[in-house]
C-alpha positions in Angstrom: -10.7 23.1 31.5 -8.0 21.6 29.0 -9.5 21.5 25.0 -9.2 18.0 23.8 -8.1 17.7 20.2 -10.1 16.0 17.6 -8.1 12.9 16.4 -10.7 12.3 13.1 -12.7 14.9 11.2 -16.3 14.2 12.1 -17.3 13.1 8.9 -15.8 10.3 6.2 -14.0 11.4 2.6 -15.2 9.4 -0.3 -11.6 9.3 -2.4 -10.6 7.5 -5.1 -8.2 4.6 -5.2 -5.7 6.4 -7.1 -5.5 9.0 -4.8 -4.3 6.4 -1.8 -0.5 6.3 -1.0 0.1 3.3 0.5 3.0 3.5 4.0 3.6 -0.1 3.6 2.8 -3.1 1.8 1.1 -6.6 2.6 3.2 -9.3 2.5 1.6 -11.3 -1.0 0.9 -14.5 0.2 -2.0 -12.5 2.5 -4.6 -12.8 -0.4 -4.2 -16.5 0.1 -5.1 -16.5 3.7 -8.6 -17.3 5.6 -8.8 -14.2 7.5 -8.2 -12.4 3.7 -11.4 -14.0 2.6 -13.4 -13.5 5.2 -12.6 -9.9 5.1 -13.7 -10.4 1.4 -16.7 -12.1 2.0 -17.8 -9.3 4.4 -17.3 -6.5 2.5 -18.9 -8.0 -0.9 -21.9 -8.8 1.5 -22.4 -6.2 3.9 -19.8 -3.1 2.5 -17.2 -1.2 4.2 -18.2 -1.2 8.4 -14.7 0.4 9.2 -13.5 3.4 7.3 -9.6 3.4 6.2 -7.7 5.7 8.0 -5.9 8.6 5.8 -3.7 11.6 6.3 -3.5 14.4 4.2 -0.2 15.2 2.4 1.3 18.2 0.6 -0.2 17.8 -2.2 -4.3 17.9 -1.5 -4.9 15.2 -4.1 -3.1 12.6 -2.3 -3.9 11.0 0.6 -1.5 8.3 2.9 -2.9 5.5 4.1 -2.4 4.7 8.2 -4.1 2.1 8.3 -6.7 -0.7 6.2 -4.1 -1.9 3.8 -6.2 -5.0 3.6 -9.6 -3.8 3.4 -7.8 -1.4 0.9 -6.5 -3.9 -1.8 -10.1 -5.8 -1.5 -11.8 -2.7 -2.1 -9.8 -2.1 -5.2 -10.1 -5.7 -6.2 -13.7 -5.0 -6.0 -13.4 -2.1 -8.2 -14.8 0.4 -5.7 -14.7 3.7 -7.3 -15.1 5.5 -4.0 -13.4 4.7 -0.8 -14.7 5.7 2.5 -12.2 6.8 4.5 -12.1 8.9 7.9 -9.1 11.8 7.9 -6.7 11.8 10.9 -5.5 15.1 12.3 -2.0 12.9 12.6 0.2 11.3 11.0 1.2 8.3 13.2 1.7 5.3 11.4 0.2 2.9 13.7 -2.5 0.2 13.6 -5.6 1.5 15.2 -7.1 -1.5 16.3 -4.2 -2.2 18.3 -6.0 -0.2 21.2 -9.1 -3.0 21.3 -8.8 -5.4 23.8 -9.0 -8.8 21.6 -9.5 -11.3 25.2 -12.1 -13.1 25.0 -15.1 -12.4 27.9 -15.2 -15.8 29.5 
């Protein structure tokens, strides 16, 4: 029987903001944008649902970020002082919600 790997540890980091390396940017005019707010509105109301997904780097204070960019800036908008975050055992610097199917049932 093959051993599958692990792609997340089992349980979340709370890090700090400045401990987040970002491995890209949002474009600025996103704050601006419905889906931005609604994001906002959700995570005032509710709190964080989805963990960011981090890597570890060299340096074990530091931390890059693979993917939440968005959910990211609001958290720090919202002055979070801890960040939940869920630590992949890769690197790949891909969008994970790009494996959910986003068609509609009907």
């Amino acid at each position: 029987m093959q051993k599958i790997n692990i792609a997340f540890q089992l349980s979340p980091l709370y890090i700090k903001p400045n401990q987040v390396l970002l491995s890209k940017s949002i474009l600025k005019g996103t704050i601006h944008t419905k889906k931005y707010g609604q994001i906002r509105a959700s995570i005032k109301e509710i709190g964080i649902i989805e963990p960011l997904i981090v890597t570890s780097t060299n340096n074990k204070a530091q931390y890059i970020l693979l993917d939440g960019h968005i959910r990211f800036e609001i958290l720090k908008e919202l002055e979070y002082i801890q960040i939940p975050c869920l630590l992949s055992s890769d690197d790949e610097n891909y969008t994970y919600n790009k494996q959910i199917n986003r068609l509609a049932t009907i």
